[in-house]
C-alpha positions, 0 to 999 in steps of 0.5 A: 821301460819306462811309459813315455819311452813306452809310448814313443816306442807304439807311436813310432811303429804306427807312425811308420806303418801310417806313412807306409799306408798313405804312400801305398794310397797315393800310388793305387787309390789316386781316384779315392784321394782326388774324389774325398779331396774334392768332396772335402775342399767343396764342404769346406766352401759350402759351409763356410758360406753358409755358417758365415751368412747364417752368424751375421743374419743373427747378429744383426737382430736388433736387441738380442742378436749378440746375446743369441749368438753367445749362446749358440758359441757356447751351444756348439762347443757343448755338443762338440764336447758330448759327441767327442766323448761318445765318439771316443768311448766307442772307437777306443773301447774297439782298439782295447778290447775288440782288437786282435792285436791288442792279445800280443801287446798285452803279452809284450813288455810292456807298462799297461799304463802306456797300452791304455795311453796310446789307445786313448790318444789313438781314438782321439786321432781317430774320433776328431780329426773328422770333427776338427775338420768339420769344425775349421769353417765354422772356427774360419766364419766366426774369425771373420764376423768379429773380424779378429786378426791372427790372435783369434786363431792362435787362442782358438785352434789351442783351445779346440785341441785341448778340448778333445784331448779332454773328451778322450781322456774323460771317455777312457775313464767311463769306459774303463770303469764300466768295463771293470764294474758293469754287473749284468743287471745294469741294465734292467734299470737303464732300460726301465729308465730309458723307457721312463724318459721315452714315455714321459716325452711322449706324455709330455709331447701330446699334453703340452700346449702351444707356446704362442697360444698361452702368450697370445696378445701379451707376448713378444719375441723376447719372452719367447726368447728368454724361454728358449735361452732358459733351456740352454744355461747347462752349456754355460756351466762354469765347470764344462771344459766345453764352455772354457772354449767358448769364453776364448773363442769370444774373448779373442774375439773381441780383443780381450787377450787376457782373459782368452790367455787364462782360459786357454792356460786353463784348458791346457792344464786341465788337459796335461792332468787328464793325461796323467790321470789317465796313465794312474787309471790304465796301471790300475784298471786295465788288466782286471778289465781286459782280462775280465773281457778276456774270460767272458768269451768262453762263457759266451761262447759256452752258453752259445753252444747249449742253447743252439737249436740241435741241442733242443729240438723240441724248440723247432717243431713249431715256427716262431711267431715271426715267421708265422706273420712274414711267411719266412722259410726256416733258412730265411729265419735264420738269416734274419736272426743273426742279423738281429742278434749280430746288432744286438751284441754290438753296443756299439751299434745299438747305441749309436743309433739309439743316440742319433734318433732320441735325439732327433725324437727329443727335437721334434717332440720340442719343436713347439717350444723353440719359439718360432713364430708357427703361425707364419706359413713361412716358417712352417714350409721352412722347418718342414722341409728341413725336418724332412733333411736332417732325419734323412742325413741321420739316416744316411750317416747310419747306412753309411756306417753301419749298412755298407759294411755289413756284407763285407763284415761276412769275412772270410765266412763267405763260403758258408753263407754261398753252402746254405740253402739260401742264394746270396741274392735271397741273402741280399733281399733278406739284408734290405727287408730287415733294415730298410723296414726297420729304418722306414718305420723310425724315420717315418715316426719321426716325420709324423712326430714333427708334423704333428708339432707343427700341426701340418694338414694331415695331406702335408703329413702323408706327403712327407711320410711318403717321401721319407719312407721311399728316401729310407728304401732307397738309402738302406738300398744305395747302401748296401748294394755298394757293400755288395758290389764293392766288398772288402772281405778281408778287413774286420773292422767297419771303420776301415771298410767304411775308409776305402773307396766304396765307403767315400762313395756311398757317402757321397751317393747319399748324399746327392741323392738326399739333396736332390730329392730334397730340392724336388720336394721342395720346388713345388712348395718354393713356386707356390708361395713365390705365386701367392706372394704376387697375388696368384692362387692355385687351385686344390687340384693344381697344388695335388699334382704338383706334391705327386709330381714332386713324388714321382720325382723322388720316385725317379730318384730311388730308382737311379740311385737305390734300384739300379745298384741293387739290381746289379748287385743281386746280378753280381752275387747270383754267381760265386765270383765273390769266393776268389776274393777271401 
């Protein structure tokens, strides 16, 4: 059997078995499918209205509106194409190597070159038709600032397509290659210079000086702006398929449908020799890399076994040093330890996280070089608050995926858990002390990290930090109450769980409970310069009892949507009705 007959041959079988889900959804989950249509079609509104006004305010700045707003089209397609291939490698390395099913198709006869093709082409399914999605308004909004006819969307959704077939197979590649050659002291180094680059941003951050200082008097806008576009030439480099989208998306654009055709010709052949390079590489790599995998789990699982603690018992008469300083029983210990060690052997987790808050530490460590005039108490009120909801949307897209799956991931290992000294409910509160304290704890670095950038009074600095340590409780608590009350025991992988109806839910929860903690954290802000602008000054005092109202107002909020669900979780898992569902 040759690869393409091979190919077709797993594409039709999950092709049938996908018509045969969305059938089976459109039957029995007619709420889930109206409720993400709705949230979707809402989005898609939103955003465009939204992308579109923000690309025509940047367009119409005289002098270098055209140049800035090249440079973010090129921005976006750069991110676009860094987060495609993390994506990617993540979920395809899942269905290669993770999947239980991936042990019979091996066995099956059937070309390694075609398993390690259809996976690849299943990630990219996977990791970007969210992107693509996503991705729609924003290719919609910059069709209607050029005004550009149905050329501009027949060279732009081609172009967009072929980057991510490029992403996918680029992620196969690195993923195959570190599988089949990682050594374990890898990663000593990589932590030494992960540290290395954390310090040196630190050091960085509290000796660099303040843009507008060193230019005060002699500077314009545009040397702030030459300063800033400077930091972002490597998203223009010649060689990123990344910027071959943005030349088509801007040649189209403007009526050039020659040089939109070439580079388009360019990405599509790129894209077919990327398919082809990655068929060469999975007959050569895969089975050294997948058996490789394969042979380790036993080692792991030996190594498991003679480290346990009744091997040792002389390793448990004295309490670990955790224990000591939370006060947590033996049992209570243990929980929490598997927890950790659970996300320790994901890389998949740890790594996404680590991924979303580097770069969020890398932009808030960088506010003072963005070039914003910071002198203006317009813009310090405006990046504030907005600071304030991108650490909180990071921090709801982690309890999303990784939060609400965590009581379903339990498995069919339930009972045991409901056998231990432990009560689910204590299970419960251990779960929401782990991994809200530890979510607090980033989220309010960061928020402090930025308010220092913007070199806000330390009361402005404490009301944010309240505010994101009760929105960080209240996520981790929305988040895994819904897990809990809405389990899917019998689905290993999170992703899946994530799909179904209480997934959609806590996104959209989260959601909501972010925007609207949002808007009341910011009204007050919003009626005090509305007054100072029509010559009305507010007392000290008046200002204090407005920022703790808008407190007591988020306050309110985590109750509705963080304690009220964990109230009634921790009622549902008081009795063991949960066992009837494994």
């Amino acid at each position: 059997m040759s690869s393409a007959s091979a190919t077709l041959l797993l594409a039709r079988i999950h092709g049938q078995m996908l018509r045969h889900r969305i059938s089976h959804g459109l039957a029995s989950n007619r709420l889930l499918i109206l409720t993400i249509g709705s949230f979707l079609g809402l989005y898609c509104v939103a955003a465009y209205v939204l992308v579109s006004r923000g690309l025509e305010f940047v367009n119409r700045m005289p002098l270098f509106g055209p140049l800035l707003l090249e440079r973010l089209i090129y921005l976006l397609f750069f991110f676009f194409f860094v987060m495609l291939v993390l994506s990617n490698a993540t979920i395809t390395g899942m269905g290669m190597f993770r999947r239980k099913d991936m042990d019979w198709q091996v066995a099956l006869p059937l070309p390694y070159r075609s398993l390690v093709l259809w996976k690849t082409l299943e990630g990219m399914a996977l990791a970007s038709w969210g992107l693509l999605v996503l991705s729609a308004p924003i290719l919609v909004a910059l069709g209607g600032l050029y005004h550009a006819g149905p050329a501009f969307y027949f060279f732009g959704a081609p172009a967009l397509l072929c980057l991510v077939t490029i992403s996918a197979n680029l992620s196969s590649w690195l993923l195959l290659l570190l599988v089949r050659h990682a050594k374990q002291w890898w990663w000593k180094p990589v932590a030494l210079l992960g540290l290395w680059l954390l310090g040196s941003t630190l050091v960085s951050f509290f000796t660099a000086r303040d843009p507008m200082q060193d230019h005060k008097g002699g500077s314009d806008i545009v040397s702030s702006l030459h300063g800033v576009l400077q930091h972002t030439e490597i998203c223009m480099h010649p060689l990123l398929p990344s910027s071959w989208v943005a030349e088509v998306i801007i040649a189209s654009g403007r009526g050039l449908h020659e040089q939109a055709a070439f580079f388009g010709s360019a990405l599509l052949a790129n894209a077919l020799f990327a398919l082809t390079l990655t068929v060469g590489i999975g007959g050569r790599l895969f089975y050294p890399a997948w058996n490789r995998v394969m042979a380790a789990v036993p080692m792991a699982r030996q190594q498991a076994a003679s480290e346990a603690w009744f091997n040792h018992p002389d390793k448990t008469a004295r309490p670990s040093l955790m224990r000591r300083v939370w006060g947590l029983s033996r049992p209570e210990h243990a929980s929490i330890l598997k927890d950790i060690r659970t996300f320790i052997r994901e890389p998949t987790q740890w790594g996404q996280s680590l991924l979303i808050f580097g770069l969020l530490l890398m932009y808030t460590t960088n506010l003072r070089q963005l070039g914003y005039d910071l002198q203006s108490p317009f813009w310090i009120i405006v990046i504030s608050h907005l600071n304030l909801l991108v650490c909180c949307l990071a921090l709801s897209t982690l309890t999303t995926r990784f939060i609400f799956p965590q009581f379903s991931l339990e498995g069919q290992r339930m009972w045991i858990i409901g056998l231990s000294p432990l009560s689910l409910q204590r299970v419960l509160s251990l779960k929401l002390r782990l991994s809200g304290g530890v979510m607090a704890l980033l989220t309010t670095a960061l928020v402090f990290t930025s308010s220092l950038s913007l070199a806000l009074p330390w009361q402005r600095t404490v009301f944010f930090c309240a505010a994101v340590l009760m929105l960080s409780y209240g996520l981790n608590a929305l988040a895994l109450s819904l897990g809990a009350l809405l389990p899917n025991f019998r689905e290993p992988n999170p992703a899946r769980i994530i799909s179904g109806f209480g997934g959609t839910l806590c996104l959209i929860s989260s959601f909501l409970y972010i925007l609207f903690s949002a808007t009341a954290l910011a009204l007050p802000e919003a009626l005090r310069w509305k007054a100072q602008a029509a010559g009305l000054f507010q007392s000290p005092r008046s200002i204090l009892f407005q920022d703790l109202s808008a407190l007591a107002a988020v306050l309110v909020l985590s109750l509705i949507f963080g304690a009220a669900p964990y109230w009634l979780a921790k009622k549902r898992t008081k009795s063991l009705d949960y066992l009837k569902e494994l």
